[in-house]
Rosetta silent file (secondary structure, phi, psi, omega in degrees, C-alpha in Angstrom):
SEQUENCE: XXXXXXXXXXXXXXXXXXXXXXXXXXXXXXXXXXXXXXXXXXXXXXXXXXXXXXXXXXXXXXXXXXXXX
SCORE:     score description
SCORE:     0.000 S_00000001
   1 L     0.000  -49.425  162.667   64.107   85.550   83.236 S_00000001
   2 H   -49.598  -38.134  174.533   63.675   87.691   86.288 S_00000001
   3 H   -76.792    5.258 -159.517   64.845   85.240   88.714 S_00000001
   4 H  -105.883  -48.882 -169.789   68.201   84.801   86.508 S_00000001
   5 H   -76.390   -4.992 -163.817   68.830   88.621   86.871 S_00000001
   6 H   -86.343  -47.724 -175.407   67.950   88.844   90.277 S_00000001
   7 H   -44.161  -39.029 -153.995   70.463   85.908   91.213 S_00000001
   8 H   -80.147  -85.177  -94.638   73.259   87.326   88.773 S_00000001
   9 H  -126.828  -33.683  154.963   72.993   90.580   90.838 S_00000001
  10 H   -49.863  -57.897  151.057   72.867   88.988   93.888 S_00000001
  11 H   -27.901  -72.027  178.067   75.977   87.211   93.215 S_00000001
  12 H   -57.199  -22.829 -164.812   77.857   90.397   91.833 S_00000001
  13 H   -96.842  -24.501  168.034   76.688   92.349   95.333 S_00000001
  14 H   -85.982    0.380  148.376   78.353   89.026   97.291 S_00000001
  15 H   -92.075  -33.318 -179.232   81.368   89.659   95.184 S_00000001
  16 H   -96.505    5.798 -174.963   81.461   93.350   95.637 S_00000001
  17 L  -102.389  -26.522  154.170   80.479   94.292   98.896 S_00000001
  18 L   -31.091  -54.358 -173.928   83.473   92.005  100.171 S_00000001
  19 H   -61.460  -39.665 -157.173   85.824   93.995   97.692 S_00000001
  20 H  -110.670   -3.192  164.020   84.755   97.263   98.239 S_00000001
  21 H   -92.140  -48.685 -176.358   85.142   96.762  102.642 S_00000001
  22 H   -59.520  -33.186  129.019   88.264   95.457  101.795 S_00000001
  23 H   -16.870  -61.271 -167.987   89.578   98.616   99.596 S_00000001
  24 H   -81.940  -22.897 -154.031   88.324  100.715  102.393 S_00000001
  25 H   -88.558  -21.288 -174.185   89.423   98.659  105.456 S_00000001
  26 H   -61.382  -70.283 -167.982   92.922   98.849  103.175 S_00000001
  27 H   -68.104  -42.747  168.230   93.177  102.938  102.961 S_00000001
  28 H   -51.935  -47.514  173.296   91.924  103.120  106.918 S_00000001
  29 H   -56.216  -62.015 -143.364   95.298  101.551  108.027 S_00000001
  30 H   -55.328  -43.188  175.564   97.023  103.088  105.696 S_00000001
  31 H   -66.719   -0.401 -173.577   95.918  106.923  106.878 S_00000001
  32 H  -103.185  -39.220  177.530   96.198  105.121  110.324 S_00000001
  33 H   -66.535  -25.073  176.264   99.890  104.141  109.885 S_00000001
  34 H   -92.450    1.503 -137.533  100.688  107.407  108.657 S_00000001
  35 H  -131.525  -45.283 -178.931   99.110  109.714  111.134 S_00000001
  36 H   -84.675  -23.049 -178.201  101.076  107.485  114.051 S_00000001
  37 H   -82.670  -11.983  178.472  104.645  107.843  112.166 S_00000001
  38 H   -61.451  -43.734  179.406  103.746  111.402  111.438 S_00000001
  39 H   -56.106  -74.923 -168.043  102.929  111.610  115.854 S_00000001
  40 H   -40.251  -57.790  -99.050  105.821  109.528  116.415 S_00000001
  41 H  -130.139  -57.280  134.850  108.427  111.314  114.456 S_00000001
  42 H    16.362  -73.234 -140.183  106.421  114.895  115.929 S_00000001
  43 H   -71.898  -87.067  177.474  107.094  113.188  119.521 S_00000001
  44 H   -43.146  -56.051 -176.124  110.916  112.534  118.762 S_00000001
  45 L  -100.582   17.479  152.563  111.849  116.055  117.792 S_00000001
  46 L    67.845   27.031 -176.235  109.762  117.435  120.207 S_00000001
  47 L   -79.953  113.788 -178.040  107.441  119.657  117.107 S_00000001
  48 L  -110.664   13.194  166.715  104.425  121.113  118.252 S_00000001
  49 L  -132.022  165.282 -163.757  103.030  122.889  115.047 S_00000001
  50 H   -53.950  -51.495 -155.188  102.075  122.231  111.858 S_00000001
  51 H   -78.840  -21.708  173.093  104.714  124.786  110.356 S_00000001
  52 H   -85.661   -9.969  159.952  107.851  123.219  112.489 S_00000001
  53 H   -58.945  -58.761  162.261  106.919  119.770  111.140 S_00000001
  54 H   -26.854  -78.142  168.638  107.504  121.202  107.586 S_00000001
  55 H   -18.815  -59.544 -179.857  110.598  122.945  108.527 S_00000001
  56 H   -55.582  -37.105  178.468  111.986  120.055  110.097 S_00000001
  57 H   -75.064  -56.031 -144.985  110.900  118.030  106.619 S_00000001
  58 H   -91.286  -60.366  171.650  112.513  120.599  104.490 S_00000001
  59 H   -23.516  -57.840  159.758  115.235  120.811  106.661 S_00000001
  60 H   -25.037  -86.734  170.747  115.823  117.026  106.433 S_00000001
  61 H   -54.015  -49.143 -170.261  115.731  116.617  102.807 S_00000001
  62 H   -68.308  -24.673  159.954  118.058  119.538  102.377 S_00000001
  63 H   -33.464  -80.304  172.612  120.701  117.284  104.481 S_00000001
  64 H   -36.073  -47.250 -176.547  120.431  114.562  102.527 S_00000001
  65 H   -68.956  -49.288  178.178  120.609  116.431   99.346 S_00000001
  66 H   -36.293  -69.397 -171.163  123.846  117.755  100.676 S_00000001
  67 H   -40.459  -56.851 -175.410  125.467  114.375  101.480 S_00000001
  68 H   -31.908  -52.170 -165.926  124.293  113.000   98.017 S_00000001
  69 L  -121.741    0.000    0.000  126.165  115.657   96.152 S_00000001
């Protein structure tokens, strides 16, 4: 009986330690893709603080919202 649970829990930890690097290795690009188009985009309009990226965002949107309507 003991050797049944320890395989069954082996098993589940050779399904779930796969699963749960893969989850994580998943969200590290993602904050890594977003962090270079945030630099990139930073770069292009030549923004060196926090508060003229916003601006710049806000800015942006309110264009667009023009055109739309």
């Amino acid at each position: 009986m003991f050797s049944m649970v320890i395989s069954i829990l082996t098993v589940l930890l050779c399904i779930a330690v796969p699963v749960l690097g893969a989850v994580l290795l998943y969200f590290i690009i993602k904050w890594a893709v977003k962090n270079g188009i945030k630099e990139a985009f930073r770069d292009m309009k030549g923004i060196t603080s926090e508060e003229e990226y916003i601006e710049s965002l806000q800015k942006g949107f309110n264009e667009n919202k023009n055109e739309v309507g």
